[in-house]
ChimeraX commands (.cxc) that place a marker at each C-alpha (Angstrom):
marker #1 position 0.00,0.00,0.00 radius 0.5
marker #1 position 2.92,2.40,0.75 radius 0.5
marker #1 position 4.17,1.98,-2.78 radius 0.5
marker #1 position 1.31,2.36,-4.10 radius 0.5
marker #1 position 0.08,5.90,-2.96 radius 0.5
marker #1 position 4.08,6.61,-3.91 radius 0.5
marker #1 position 3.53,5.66,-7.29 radius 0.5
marker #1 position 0.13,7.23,-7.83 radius 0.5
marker #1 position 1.74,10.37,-6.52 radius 0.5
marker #1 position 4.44,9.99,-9.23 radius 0.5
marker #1 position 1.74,9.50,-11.55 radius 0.5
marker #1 position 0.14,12.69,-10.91 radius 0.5
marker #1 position 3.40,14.67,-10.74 radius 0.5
marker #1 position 4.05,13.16,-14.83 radius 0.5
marker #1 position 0.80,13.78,-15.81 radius 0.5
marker #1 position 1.66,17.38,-14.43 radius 0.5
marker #1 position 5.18,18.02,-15.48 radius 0.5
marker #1 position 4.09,16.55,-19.23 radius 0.5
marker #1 position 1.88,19.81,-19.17 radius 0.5
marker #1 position 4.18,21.61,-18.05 radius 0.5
marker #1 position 7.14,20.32,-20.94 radius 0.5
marker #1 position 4.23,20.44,-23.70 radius 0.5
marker #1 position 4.15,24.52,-22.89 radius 0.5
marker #1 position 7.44,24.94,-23.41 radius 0.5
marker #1 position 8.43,23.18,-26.62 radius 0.5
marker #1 position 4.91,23.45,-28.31 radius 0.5
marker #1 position 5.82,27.76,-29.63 radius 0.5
marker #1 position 8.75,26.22,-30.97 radius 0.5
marker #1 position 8.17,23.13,-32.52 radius 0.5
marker #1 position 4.79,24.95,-33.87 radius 0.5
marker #1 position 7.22,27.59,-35.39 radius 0.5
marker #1 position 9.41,24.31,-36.95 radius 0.5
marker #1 position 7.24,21.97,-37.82 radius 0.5
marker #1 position 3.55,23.89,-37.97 radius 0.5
marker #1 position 0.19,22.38,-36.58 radius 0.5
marker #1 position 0.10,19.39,-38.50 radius 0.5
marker #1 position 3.74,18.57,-37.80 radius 0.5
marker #1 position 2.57,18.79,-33.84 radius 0.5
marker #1 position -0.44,16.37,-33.93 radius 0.5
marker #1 position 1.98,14.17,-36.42 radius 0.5
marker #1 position 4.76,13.90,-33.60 radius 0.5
marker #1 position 1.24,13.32,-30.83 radius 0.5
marker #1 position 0.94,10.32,-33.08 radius 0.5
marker #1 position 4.22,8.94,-33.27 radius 0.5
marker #1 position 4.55,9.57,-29.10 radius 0.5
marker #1 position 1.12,7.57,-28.67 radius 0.5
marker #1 position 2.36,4.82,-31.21 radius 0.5
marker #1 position 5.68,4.58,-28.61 radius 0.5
marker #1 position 3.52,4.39,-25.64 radius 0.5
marker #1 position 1.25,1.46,-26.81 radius 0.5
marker #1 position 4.82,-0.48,-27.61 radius 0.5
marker #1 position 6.02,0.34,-24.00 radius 0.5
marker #1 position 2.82,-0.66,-22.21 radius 0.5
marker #1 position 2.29,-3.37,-24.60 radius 0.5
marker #1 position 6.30,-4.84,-24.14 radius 0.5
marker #1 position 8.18,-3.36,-21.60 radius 0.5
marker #1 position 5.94,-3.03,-18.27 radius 0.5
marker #1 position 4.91,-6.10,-16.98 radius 0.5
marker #1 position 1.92,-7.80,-17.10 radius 0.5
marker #1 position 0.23,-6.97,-13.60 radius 0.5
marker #1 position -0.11,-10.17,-10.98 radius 0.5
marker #1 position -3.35,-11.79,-10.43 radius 0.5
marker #1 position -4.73,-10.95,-7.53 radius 0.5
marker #1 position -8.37,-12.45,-5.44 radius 0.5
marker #1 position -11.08,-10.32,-6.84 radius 0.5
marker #1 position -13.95,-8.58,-5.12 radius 0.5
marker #1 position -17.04,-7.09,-6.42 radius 0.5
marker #1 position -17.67,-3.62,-5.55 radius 0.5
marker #1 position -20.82,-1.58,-6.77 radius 0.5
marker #1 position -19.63,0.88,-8.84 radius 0.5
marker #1 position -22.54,3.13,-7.07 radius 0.5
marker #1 position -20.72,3.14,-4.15 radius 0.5
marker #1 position -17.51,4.32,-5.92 radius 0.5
marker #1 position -19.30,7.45,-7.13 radius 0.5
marker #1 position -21.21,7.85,-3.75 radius 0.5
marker #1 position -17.92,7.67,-1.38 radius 0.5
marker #1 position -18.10,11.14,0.01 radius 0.5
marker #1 position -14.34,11.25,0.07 radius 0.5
marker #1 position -14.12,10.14,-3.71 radius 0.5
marker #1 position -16.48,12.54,-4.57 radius 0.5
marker #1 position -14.08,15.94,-2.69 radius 0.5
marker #1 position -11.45,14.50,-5.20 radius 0.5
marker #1 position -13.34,13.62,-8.09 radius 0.5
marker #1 position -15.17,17.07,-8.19 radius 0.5
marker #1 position -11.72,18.54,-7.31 radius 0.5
marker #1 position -9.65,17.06,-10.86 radius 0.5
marker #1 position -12.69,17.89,-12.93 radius 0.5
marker #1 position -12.43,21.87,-11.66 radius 0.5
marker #1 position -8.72,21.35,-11.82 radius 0.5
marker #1 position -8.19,20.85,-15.80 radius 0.5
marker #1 position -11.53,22.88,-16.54 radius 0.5
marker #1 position -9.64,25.82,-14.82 radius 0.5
marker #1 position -6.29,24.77,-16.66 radius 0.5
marker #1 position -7.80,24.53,-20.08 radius 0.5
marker #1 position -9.72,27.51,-19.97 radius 0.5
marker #1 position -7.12,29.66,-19.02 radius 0.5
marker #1 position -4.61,29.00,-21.80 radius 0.5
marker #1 position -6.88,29.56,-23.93 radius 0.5
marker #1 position -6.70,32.94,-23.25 radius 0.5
marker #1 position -3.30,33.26,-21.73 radius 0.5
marker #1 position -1.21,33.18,-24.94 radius 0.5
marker #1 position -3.07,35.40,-26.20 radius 0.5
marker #1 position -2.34,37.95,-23.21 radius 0.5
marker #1 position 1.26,37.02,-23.97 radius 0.5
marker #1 position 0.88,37.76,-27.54 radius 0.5
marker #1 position -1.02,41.76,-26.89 radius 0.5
marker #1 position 0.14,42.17,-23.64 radius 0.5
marker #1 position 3.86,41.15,-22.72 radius 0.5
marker #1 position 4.28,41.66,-26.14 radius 0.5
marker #1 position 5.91,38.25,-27.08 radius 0.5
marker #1 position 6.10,36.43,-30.13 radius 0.5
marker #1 position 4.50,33.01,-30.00 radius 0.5
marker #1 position 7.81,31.11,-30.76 radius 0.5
marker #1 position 9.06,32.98,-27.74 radius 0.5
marker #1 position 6.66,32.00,-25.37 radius 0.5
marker #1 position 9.23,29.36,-23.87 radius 0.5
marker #1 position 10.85,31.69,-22.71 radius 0.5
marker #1 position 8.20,32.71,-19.74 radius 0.5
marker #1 position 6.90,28.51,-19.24 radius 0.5
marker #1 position 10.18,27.50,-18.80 radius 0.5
marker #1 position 11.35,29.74,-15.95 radius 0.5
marker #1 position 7.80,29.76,-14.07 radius 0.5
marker #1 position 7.00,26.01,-14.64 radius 0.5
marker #1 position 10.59,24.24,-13.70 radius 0.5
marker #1 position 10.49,27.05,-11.06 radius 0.5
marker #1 position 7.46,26.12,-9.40 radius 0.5
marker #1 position 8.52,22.41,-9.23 radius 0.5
marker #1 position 11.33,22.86,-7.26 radius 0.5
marker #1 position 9.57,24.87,-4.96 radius 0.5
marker #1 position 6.55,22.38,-4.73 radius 0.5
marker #1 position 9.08,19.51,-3.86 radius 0.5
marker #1 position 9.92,20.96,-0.39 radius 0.5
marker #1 position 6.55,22.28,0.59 radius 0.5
marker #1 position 4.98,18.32,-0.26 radius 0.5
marker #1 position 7.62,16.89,1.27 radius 0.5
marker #1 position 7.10,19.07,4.57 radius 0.5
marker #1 position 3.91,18.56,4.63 radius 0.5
marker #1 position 3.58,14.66,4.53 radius 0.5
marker #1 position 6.44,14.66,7.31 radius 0.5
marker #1 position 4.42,17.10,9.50 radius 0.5
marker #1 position 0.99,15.17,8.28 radius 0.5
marker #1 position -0.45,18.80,7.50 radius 0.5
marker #1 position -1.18,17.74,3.63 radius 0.5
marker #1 position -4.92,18.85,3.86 radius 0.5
marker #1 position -3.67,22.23,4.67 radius 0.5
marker #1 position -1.29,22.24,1.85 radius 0.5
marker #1 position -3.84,20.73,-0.53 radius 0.5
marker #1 position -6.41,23.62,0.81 radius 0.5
marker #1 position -3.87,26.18,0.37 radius 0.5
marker #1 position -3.12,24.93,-3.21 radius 0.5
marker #1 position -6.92,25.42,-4.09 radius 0.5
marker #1 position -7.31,29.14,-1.98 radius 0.5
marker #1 position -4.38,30.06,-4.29 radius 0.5
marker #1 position -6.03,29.00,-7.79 radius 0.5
marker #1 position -8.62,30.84,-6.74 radius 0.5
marker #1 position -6.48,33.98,-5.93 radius 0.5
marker #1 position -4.94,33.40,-9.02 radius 0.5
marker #1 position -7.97,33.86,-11.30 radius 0.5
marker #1 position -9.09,36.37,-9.60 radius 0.5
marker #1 position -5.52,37.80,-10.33 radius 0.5
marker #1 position -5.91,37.09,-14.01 radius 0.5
marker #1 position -9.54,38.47,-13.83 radius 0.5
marker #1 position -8.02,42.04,-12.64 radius 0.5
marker #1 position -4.66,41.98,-14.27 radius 0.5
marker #1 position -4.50,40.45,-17.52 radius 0.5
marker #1 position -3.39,43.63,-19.49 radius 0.5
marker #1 position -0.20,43.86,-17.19 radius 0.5
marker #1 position 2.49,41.58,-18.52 radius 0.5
marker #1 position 4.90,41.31,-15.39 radius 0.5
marker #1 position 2.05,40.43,-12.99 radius 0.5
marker #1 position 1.03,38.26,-15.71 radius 0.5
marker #1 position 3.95,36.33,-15.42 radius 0.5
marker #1 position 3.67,36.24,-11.74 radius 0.5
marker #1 position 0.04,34.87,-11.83 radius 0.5
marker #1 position 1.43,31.69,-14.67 radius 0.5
marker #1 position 4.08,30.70,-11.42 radius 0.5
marker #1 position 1.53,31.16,-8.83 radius 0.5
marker #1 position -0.66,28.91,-10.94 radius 0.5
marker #1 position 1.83,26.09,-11.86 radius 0.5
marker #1 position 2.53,25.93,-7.71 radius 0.5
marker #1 position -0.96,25.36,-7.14 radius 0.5
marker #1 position -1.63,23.44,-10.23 radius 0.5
marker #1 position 1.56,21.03,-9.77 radius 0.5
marker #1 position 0.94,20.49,-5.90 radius 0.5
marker #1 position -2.89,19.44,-6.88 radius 0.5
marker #1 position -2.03,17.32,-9.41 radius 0.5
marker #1 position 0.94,15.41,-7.79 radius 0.5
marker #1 position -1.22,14.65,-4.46 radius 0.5
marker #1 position -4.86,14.36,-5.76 radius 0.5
marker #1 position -3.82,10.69,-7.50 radius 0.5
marker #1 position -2.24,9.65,-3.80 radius 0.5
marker #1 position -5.21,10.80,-2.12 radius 0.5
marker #1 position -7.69,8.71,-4.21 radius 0.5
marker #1 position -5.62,5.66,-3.58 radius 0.5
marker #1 position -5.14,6.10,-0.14 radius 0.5
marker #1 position -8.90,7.21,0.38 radius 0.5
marker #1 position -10.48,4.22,-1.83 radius 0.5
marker #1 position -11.65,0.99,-0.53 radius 0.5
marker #1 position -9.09,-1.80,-0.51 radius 0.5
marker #1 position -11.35,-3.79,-2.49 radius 0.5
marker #1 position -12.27,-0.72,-5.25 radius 0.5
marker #1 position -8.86,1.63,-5.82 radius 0.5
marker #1 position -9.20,0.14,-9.75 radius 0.5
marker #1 position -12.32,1.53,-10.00 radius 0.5
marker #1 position -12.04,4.87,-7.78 radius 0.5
marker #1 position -9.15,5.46,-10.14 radius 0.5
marker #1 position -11.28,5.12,-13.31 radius 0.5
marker #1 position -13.49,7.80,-12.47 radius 0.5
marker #1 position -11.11,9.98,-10.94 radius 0.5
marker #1 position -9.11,10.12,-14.62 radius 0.5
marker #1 position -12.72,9.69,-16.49 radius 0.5
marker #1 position -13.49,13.27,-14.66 radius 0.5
marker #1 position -10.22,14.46,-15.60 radius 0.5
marker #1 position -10.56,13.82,-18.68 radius 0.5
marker #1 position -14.16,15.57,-18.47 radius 0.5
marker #1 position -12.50,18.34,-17.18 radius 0.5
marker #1 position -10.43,18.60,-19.83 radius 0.5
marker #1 position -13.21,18.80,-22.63 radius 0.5
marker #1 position -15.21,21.10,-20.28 radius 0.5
marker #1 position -12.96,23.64,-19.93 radius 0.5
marker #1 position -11.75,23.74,-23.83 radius 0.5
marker #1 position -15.40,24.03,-24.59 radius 0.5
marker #1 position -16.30,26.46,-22.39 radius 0.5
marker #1 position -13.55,28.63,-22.57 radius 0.5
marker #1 position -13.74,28.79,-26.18 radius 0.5
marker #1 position -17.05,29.49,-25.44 radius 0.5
marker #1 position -16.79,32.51,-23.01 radius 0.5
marker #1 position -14.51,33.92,-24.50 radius 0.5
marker #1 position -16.27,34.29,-27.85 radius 0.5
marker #1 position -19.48,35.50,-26.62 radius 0.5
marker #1 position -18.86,36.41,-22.96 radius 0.5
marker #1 position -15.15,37.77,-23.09 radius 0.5
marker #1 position -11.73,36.53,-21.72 radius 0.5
marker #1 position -12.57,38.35,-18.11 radius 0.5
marker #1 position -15.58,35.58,-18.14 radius 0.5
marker #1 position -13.48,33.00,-18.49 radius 0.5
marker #1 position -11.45,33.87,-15.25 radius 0.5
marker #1 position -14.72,34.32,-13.25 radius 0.5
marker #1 position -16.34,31.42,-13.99 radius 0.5
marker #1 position -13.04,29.57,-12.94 radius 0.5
marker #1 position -12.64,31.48,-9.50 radius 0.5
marker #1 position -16.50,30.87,-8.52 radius 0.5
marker #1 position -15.44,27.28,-9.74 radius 0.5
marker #1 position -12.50,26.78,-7.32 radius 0.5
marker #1 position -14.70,28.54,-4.44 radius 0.5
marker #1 position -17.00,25.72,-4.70 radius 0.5
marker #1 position -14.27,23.31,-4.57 radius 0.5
marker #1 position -12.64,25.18,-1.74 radius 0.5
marker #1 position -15.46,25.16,0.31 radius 0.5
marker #1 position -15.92,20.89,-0.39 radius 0.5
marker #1 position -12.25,20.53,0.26 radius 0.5
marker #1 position -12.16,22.29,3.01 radius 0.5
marker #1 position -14.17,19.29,4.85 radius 0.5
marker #1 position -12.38,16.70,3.78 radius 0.5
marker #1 position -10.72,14.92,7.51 radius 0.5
marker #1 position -7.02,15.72,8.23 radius 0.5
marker #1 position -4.79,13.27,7.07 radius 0.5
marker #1 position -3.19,10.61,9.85 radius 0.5
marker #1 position 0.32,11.24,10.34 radius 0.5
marker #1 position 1.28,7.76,9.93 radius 0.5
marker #1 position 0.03,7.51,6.63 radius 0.5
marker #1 position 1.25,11.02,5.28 radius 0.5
marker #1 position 4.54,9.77,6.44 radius 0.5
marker #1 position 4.41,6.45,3.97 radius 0.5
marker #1 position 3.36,8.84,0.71 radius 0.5
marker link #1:1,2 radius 0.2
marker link #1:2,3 radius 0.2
marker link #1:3,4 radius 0.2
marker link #1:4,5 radius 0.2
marker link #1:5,6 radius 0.2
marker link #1:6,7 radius 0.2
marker link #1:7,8 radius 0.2
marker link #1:8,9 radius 0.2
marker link #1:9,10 radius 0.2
marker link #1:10,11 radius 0.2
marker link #1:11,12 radius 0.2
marker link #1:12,13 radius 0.2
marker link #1:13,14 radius 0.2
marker link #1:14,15 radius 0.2
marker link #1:15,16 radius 0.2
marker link #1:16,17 radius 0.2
marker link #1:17,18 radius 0.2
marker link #1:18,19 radius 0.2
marker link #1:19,20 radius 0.2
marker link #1:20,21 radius 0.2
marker link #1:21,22 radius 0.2
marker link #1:22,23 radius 0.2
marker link #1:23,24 radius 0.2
marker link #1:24,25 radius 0.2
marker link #1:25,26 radius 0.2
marker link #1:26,27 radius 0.2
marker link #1:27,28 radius 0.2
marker link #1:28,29 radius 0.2
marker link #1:29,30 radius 0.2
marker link #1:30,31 radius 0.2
marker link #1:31,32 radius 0.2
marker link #1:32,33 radius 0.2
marker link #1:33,34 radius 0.2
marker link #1:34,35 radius 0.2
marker link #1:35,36 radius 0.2
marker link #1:36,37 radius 0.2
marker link #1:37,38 radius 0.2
marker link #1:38,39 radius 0.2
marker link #1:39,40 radius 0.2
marker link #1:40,41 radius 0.2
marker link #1:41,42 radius 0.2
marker link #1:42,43 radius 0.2
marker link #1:43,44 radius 0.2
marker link #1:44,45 radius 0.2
marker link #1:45,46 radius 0.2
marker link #1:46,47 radius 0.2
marker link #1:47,48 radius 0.2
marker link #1:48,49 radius 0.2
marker link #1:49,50 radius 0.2
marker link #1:50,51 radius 0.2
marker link #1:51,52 radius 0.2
marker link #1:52,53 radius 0.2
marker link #1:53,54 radius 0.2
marker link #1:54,55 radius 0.2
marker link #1:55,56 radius 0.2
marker link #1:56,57 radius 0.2
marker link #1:57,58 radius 0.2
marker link #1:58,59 radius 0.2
marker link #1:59,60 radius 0.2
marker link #1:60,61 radius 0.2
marker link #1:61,62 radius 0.2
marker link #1:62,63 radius 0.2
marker link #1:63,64 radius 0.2
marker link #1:64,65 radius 0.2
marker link #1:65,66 radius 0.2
marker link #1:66,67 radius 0.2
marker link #1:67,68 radius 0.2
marker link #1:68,69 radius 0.2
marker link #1:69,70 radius 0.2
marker link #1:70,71 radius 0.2
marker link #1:71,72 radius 0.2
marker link #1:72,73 radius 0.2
marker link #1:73,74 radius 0.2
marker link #1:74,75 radius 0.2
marker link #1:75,76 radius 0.2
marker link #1:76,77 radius 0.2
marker link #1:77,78 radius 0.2
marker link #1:78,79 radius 0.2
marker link #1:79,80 radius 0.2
marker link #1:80,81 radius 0.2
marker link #1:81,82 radius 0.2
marker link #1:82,83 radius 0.2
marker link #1:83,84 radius 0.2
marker link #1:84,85 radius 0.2
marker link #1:85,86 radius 0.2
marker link #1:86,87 radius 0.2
marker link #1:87,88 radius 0.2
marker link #1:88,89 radius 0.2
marker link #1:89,90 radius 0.2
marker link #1:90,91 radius 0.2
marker link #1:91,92 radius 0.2
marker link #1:92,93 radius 0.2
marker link #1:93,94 radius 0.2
marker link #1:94,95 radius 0.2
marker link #1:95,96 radius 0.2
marker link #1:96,97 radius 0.2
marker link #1:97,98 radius 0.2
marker link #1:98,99 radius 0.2
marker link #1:99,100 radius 0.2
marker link #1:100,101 radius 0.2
marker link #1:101,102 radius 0.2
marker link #1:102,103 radius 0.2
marker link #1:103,104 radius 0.2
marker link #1:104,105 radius 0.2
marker link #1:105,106 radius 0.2
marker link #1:106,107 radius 0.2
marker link #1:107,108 radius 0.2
marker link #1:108,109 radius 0.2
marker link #1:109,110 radius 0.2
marker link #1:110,111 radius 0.2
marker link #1:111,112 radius 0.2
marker link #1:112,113 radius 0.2
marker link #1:113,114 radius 0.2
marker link #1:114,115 radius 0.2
marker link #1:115,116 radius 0.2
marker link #1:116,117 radius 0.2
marker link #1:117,118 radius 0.2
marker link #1:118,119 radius 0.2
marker link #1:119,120 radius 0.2
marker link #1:120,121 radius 0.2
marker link #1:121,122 radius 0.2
marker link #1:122,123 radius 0.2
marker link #1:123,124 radius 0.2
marker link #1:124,125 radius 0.2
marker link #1:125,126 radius 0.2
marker link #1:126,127 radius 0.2
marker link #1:127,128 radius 0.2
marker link #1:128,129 radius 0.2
marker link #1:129,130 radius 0.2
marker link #1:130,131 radius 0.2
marker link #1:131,132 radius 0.2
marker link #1:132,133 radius 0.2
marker link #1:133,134 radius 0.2
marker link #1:134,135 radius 0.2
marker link #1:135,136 radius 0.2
marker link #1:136,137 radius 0.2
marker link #1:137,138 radius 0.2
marker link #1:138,139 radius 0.2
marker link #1:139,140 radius 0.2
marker link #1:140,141 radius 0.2
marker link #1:141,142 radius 0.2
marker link #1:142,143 radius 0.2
marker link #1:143,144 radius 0.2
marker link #1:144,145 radius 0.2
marker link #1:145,146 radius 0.2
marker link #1:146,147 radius 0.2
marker link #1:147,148 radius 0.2
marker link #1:148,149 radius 0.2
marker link #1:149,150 radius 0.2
marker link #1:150,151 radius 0.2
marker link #1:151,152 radius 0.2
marker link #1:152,153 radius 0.2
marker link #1:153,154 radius 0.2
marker link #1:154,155 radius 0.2
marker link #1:155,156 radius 0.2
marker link #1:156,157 radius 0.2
marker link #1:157,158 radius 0.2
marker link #1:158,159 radius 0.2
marker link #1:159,160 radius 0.2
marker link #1:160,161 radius 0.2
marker link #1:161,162 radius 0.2
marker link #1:162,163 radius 0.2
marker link #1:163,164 radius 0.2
marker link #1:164,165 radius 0.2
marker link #1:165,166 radius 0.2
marker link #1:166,167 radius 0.2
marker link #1:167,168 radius 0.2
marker link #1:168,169 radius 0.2
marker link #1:169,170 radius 0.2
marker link #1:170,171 radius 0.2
marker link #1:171,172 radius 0.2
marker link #1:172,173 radius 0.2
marker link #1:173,174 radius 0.2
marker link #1:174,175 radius 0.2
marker link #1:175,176 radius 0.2
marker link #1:176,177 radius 0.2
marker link #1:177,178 radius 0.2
marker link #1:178,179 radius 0.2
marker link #1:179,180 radius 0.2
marker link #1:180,181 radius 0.2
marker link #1:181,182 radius 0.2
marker link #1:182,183 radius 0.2
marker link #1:183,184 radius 0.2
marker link #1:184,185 radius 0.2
marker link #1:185,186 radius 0.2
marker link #1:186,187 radius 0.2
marker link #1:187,188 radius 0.2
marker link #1:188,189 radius 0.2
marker link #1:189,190 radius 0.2
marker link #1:190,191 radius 0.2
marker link #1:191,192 radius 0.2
marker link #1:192,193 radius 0.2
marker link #1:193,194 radius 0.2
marker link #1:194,195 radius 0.2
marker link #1:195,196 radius 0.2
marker link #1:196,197 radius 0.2
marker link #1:197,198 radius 0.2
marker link #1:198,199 radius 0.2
marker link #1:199,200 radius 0.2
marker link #1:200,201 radius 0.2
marker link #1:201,202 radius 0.2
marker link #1:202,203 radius 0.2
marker link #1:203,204 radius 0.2
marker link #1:204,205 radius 0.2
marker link #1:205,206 radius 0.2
marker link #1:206,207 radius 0.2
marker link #1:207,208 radius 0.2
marker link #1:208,209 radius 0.2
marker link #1:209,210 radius 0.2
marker link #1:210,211 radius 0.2
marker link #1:211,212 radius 0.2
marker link #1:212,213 radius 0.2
marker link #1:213,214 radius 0.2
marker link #1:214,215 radius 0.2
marker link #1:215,216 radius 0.2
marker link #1:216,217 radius 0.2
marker link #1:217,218 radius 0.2
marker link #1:218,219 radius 0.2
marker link #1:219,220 radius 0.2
marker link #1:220,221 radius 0.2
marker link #1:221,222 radius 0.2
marker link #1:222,223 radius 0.2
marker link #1:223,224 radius 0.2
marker link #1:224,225 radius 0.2
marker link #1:225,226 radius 0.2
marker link #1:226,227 radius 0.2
marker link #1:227,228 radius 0.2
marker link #1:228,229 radius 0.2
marker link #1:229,230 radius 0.2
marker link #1:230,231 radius 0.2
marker link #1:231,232 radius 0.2
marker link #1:232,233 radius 0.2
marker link #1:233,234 radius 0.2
marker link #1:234,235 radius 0.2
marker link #1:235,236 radius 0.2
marker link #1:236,237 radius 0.2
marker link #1:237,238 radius 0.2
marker link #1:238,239 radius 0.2
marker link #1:239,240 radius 0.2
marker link #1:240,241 radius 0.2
marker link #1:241,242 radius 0.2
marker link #1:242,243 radius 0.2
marker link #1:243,244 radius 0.2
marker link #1:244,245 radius 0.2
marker link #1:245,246 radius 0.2
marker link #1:246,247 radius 0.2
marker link #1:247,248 radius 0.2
marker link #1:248,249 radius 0.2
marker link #1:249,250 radius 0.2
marker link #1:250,251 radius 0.2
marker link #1:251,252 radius 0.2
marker link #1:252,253 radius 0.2
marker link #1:253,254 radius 0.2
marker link #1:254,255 radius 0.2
marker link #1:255,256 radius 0.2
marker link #1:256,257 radius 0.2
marker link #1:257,258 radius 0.2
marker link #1:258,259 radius 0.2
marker link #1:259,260 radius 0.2
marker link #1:260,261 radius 0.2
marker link #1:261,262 radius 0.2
marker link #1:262,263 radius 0.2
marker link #1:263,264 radius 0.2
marker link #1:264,265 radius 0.2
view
């Protein structure tokens, strides 16, 4: 079980710092190879990951099997803090960029093929400055006030883009702000939903934990596109704060964390 909420942790940090990579290289592989040439190279990477999961990781032990209901999956009160929590998460994330290079473009006045420029400094910054503040608070078993935290400053931050969007420096500051949050959120949500699920029901917890993510995903490109069309960008930055208020307020409930288990993560 201890390597398990370890790895599912790892998972969620990936899943995170593959965002994070895909910002940086995408302005300048879109200025070398074009749009086509992006969602060519997509292919070729997904091609490479069905060969690695299909020959290189082993084939997963067989293990006694118990039924759960899925119904009580979805109605585990715990499951459902995190659940609601990933779906806000990449809704949020989704809808913001796609008004943030824009802002880049008009407002810090940056090309798009120098765009790297700002992800790489704000996203490999925030990761080293997540590391310490998880790894505090497992040891001190205070990770529901980190993971609180994490969503009060999301929040902050759209607010943040909601009032300062035309102002490229604090622009920049709001992106690292975000990535914290964002990176702390995703690394620990994954652990959580392991640790959280039934023994008898983590493979299934975990299904619609990434089925919402992947919801989230959708969501937010939709109605961010969306917004900003018909509403405008500031919209977009609204509906994401009153979003993350809501999830704020669930999150807030969820029980402290034992120490002896925040210890093991």
């Amino acid at each position: 079980e201890e390597h398990r909420t370890k790895a599912m942790a790892m998972v969620g940090a990936s899943i995170g710092l593959s965002f994070a990579v895909s910002l940086v290289f995408a302005p300048v592989l879109y200025a070398r190879l074009g749009m086509d040439g992006i969602f060519f190279l997509i292919a070729v990477m997904a091609l490479a990951a069905i060969a690695v999961v299909t020959w290189i990781v082993p084939a997963a032990p067989a293990l006694p099997s118990a039924k759960v209901p899925l119904i009580a999956v979805l109605k585990n009160p715990e499951l459902m803090r995190l659940n609601f929590g990933v779906f806000v998460l990449h809704l949020c994330q989704v809808a913001m960029f796609v008004i943030v290079p824009g802002a880049l473009l008009k407002f810090a006045e940056m090309p798009l093929d120098q765009h790297w420029k700002v992800y790489l400094p704000v996203v490999f910054g925030s990761f080293i400055v997540m590391l310490p503040i998880i790894v505090k608070g497992e040891r001190q078993a205070k990770m529901k006030q980190v993971f609180v935290g994490s969503i009060l400053l999301l929040m902050l931050v759209q607010f943040g883009f909601w009032q300062w969007l035309e102002n490229g420096t604090i622009l920049i500051g709001l992106l690292f702000a975000f990535f914290l949050a964002f990176n702390i959120l995703e690394a620990s949500q994954p652990s959580l939903v392991s640790r959280l699920a039934p023994p008898a029901a983590k493979g299934a917890a975990l299904g619609v934990y990434n089925t919402l993510q992947a919801l989230g995903l959708a969501c937010g490109g939709a109605l961010g596109g969306w917004m900003q069309q018909h509403v405008g960008a500031s919209s977009v930055f609204i509906f994401s704060a009153v979003l993350s208020l809501i999830w704020l307020i669930i999150a807030h409930r969820m029980p402290e964390l034992p120490g002896r288990v925040a210890k093991r993560t």
